[in-house]
N, C-alpha and C positions, 0 to 999 in steps of 0.2 A: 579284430575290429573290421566291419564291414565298409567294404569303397568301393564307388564306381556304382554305385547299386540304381540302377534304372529304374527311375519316376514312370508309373504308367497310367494312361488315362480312362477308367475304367469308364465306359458305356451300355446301357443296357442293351446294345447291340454286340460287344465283345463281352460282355459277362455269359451271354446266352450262348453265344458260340463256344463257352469255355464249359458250361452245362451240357450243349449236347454233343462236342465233338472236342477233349481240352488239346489234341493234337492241331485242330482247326485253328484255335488261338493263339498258339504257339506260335504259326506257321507267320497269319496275319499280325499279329498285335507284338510278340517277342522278339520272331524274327522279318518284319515285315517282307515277306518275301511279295511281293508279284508273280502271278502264275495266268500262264495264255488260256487257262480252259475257262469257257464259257460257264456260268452260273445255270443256264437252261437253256432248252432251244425251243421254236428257230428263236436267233437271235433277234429278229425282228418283234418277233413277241413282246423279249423284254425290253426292247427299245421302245416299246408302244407302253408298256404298262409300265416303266419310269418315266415317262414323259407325260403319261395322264397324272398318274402321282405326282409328278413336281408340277404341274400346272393347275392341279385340284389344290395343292395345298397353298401356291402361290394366289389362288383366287380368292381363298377363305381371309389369307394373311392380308391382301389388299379390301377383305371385305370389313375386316374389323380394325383395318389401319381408317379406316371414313371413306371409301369411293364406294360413289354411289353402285348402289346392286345393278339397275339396268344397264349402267354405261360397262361394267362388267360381263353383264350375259351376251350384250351384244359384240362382246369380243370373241367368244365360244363359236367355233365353226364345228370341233367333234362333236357329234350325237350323242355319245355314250360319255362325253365330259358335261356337256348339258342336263342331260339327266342326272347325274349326280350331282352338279349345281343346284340344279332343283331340288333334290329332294333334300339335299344341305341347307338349304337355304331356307325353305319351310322352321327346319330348326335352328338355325342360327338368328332369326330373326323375335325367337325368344328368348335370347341370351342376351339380358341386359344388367349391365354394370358402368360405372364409370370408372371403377379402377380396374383396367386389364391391360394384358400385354402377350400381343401374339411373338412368335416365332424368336424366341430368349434361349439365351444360356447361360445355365447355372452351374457353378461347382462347388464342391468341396470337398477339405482332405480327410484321406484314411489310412492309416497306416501307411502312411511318406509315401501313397500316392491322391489320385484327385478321382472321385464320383463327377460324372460330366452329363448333362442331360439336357436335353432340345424343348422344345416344349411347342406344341402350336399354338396352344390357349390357355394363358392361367386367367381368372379374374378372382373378383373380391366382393361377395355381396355384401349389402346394404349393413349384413346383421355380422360383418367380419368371419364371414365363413372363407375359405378357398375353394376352385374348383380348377382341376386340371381338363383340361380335352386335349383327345388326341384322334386325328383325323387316320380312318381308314378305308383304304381305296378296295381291299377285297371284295366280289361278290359272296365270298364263304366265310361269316362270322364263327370265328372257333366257338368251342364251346364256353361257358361263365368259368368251367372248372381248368381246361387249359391255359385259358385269360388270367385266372387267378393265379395261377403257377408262375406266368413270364416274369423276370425278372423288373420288366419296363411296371408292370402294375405295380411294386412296392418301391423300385429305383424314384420314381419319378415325386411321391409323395416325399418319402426321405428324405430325397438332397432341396426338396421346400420346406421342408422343415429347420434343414441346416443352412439354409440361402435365402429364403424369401422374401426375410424383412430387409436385404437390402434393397430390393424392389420396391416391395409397397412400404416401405419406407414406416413399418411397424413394430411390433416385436414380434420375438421368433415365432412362428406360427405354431400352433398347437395341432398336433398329429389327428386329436380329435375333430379339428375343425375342418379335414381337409377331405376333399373327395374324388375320385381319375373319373371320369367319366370315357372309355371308346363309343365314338359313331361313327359305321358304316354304313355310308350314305346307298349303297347298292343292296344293303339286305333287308329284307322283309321285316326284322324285328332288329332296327338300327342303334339300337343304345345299349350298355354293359356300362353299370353304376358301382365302382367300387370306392366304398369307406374307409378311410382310415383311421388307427386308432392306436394310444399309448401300448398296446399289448401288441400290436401289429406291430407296431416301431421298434420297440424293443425285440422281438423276432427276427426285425428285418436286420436290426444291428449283429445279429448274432449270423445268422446265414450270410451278410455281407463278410462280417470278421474272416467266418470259417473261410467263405470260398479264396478272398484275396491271400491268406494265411499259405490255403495249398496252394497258391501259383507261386509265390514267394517263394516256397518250402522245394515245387518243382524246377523252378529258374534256377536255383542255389545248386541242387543236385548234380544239371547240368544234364541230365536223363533227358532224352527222347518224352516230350507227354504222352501219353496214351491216345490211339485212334477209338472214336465210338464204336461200341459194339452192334448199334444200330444202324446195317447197314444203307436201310433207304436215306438214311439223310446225305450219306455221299454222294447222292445223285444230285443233289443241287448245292455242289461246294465246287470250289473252281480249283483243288488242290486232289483232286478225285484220284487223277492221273501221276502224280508227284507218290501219291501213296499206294500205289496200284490197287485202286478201286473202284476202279472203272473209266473208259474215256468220253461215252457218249453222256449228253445231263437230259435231262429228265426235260418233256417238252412243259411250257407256257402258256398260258392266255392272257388276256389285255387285261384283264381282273387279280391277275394275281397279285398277294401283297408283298411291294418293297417296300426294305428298308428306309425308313425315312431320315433316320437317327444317327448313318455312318460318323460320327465322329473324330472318325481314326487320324486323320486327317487337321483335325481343330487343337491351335498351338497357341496359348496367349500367358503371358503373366499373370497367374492364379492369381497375387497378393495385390493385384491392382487391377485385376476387374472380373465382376460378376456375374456380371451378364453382358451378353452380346445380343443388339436388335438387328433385325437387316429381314 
């Protein structure tokens, strides 16, 4: 009989890490280790481009909380945060609904642990459709076919599928009815529209089963996980050095995309709340 078996909070930021590197996951999420190497350098870089990311997305979340837009822009002293204000803002200013809710968290369980997901923008059109948005700071939009791959693109509809009616306070939502949309405010062709759908869902249930299945299956074993055999990705892992894979990380720019989604971190009673606003 199994005991002691550790409840994990699966995010589509640790799911991904466990796709492309499941020693990476391991390190972080099983044995939460902490490790001094830098993510990329200079460090200043990425001290620049998570601080435009948490002040772009805190702009958007106070944009759709009701403060007014200008008294907003006139807080914006970076240049390169204004401009992506702008050109956010152009389309934010078509996104109308009355039922939304920025910056939520939703979970639900799967196999004795919990799917956990951030959200910047869900809303609810007129005609009960859903729409996810997910704000991205990159100037380099990947491709629709890498997009389509990440785990955040089918994570995210899922667990609204499995959560959302405690939100909008309806029934469960239909997989059909729901759509992710990413925009990135700094790229020339700023939107990537993906659909969801029963055949999708079912899909997703099977690729979520599988993957959490094998970490279960690798936990249990007690084995070492596997390092990726892709070695460029150990350039921007801060455990590079632990697995001797190199010391120096890969350099930065102000545009680069973080993570917005760390969850690692976010600890609440599942059976008594669904969402968190803030």
């Amino acid at each position: 009989m199994e005991t002691n078996r550790t409840v994990l909070h699966f995010s589509q930021s640790n799911l991904q890490d466990f796709r492309e590197c499941p020693r990476r996951f391991q390190l972080k999420v099983v044995d939460q280790i902490s490790w001094p190497a830098a993510y990329l350098e200079p460090l200043s870089g990425l001290e620049q481009a998570t601080e435009i990311g948490n002040k772009f997305h805190q702009l958007c979340h106070q944009y759709f909380s009701g403060i007014d837009p200008g008294t907003l822009e006139i807080s914006i002293t970076n240049p390169d945060l204004k401009n992506m204000w702008e050109n956010f803002y152009e389309f934010g200013m078509n996104i109308e609904a009355e039922t939304r809710y920025s910056e939520i968290i939703l979970s639900t369980p799967i196999l004795g642990h919990q799917l956990i997901a951030k959200y910047d923008l869900v809303i609810q059109t007129p005609d009960g459709k859903f729409i996810i948005y997910d704000w991205k700071t990159s100037s380099r939009k990947p491709s629709r076919t890498i997009l389509s791959q990440r785990f955040q693109t089918f994570l995210y509809p899922y667990i609204l599928t499995k959560a959302g009616n405690s939100v909008f306070k309806t029934t469960q939502p239909a997989p059909s009815d729901i759509s992710m949309i990413y925009f990135y405010p700094m790229s020339s062709d700023p939107e990537e529209i993906f659909p969801y759908s029963d055949s999708l869902y079912v899909e997703n249930i099977r690729v979520l089963t599988d993957t959490i299945t094998e970490i279960d299956d690798l936990i249990s074993s007690g084995k070492v996980f596997p390092l990726t055999e892709n070695i460029e990705e150990c350039g921007k892992c801060i455990y590079r050095s632990l697995c001797k894979r190199g010391v120096r990380a890969e350099e930065i720019d102000i545009f680069t995309e973080i993570d917005q989604e760390d969850l690692s971190d976010v600890y609440f009673e599942f059976d008594d709340i669904n969402e968190i606003e803030f």
